[in-house]
Backbone bond lengths (Angstrom), bond angles and torsions (degrees), N, CA, C in turn:
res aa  C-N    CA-C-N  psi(-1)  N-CA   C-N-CA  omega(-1)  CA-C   N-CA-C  phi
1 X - - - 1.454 - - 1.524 109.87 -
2 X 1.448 106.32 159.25 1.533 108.37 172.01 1.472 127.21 -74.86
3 X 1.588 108.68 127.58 1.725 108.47 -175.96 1.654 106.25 -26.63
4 X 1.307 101.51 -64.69 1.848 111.59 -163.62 0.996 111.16 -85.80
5 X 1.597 141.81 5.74 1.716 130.47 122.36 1.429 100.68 -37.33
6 X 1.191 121.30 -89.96 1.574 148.39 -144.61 1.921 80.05 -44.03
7 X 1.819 121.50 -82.81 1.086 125.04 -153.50 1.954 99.04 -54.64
8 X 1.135 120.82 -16.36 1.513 116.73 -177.50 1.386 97.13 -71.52
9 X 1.608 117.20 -47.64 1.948 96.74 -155.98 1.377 82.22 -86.73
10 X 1.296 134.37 -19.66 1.956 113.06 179.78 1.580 105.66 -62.38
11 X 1.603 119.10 -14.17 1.428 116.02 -178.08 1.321 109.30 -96.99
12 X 1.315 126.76 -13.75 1.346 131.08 -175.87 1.587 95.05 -103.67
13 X 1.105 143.20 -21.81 1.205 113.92 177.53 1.727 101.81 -100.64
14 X 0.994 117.46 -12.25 1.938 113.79 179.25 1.906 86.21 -62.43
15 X 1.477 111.65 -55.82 1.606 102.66 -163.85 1.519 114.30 -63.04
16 X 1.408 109.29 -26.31 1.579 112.85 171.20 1.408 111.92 -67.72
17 X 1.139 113.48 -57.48 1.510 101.74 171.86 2.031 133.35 -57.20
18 X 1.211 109.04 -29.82 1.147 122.06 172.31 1.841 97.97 -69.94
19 X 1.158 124.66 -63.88 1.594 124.16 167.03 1.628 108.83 -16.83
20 X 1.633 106.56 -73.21 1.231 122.05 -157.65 1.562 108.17 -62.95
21 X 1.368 105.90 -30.90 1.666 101.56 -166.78 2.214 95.95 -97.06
22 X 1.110 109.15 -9.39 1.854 104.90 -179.22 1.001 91.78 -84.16
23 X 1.226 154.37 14.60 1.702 124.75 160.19 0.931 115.99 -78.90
24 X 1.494 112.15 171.89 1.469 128.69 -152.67 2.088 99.51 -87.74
25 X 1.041 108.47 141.60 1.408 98.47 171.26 1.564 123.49 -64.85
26 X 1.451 140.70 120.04 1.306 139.33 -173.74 1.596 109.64 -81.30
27 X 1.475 147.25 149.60 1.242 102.30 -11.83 1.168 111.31 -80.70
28 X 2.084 124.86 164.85 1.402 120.06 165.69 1.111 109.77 -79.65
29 X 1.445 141.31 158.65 1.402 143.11 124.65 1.658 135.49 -91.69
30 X 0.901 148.91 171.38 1.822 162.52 -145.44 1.717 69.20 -129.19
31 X 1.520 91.43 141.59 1.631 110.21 173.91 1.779 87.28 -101.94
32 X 1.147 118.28 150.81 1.419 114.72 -141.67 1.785 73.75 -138.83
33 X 1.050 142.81 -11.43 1.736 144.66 -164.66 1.557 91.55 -108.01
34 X 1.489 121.40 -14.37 1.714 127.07 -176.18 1.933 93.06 -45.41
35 X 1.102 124.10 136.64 1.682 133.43 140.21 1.209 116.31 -106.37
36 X 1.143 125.31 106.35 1.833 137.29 -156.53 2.007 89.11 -105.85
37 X 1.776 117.23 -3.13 1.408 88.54 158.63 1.539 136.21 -93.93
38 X 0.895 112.17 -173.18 1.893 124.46 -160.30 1.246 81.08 -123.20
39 X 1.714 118.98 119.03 1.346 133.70 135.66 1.208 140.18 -40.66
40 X 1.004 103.01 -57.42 1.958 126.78 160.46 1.439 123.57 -107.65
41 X 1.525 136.90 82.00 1.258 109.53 -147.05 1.716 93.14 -100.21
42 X 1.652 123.22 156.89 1.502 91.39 178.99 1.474 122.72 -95.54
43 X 0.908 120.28 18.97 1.600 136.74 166.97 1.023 124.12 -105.07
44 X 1.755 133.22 128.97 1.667 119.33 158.24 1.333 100.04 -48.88
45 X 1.896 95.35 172.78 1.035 112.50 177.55 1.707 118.62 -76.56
46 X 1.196 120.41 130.42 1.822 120.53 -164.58 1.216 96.05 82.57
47 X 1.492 149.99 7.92 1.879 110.78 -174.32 1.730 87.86 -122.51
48 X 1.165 136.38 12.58 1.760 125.29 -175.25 1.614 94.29 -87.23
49 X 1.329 110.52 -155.18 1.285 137.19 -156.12 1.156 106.83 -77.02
50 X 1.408 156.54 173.99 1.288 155.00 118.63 1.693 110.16 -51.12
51 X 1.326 114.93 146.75 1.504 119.48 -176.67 1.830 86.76 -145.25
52 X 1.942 97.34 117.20 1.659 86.03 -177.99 2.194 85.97 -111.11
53 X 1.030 114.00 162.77 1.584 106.11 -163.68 2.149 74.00 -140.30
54 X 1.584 97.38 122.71 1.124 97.96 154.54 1.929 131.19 -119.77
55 X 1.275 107.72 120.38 1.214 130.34 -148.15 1.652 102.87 -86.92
């Protein structure tokens, strides 16, 4: 067989395997202990930046 057959599927299966084993563990959960407030924030409330988040 050809070297660079052989070295292609040794490269396609190293990336398949690295794929298969980086997923995330199922099920997820929301960390529920999270505090999403700001102590000191440096803006009043309404005068900071715009933040546009596309979803």
């Amino acid at each position: 067989m050809n070297i660079n057959f052989l070295l292609s599927i040794l490269v396609l299966l190293s990336m398949s395997a690295v794929v298969c084993f980086s997923q995330p563990q199922f099920p997820m959960s929301n960390d529920e202990s999270f505090d999403s407030n700001i102590p000191t924030p440096s803006y009043k409330a309404g005068n900071g930046p715009r933040i546009l988040i596309d979803g």
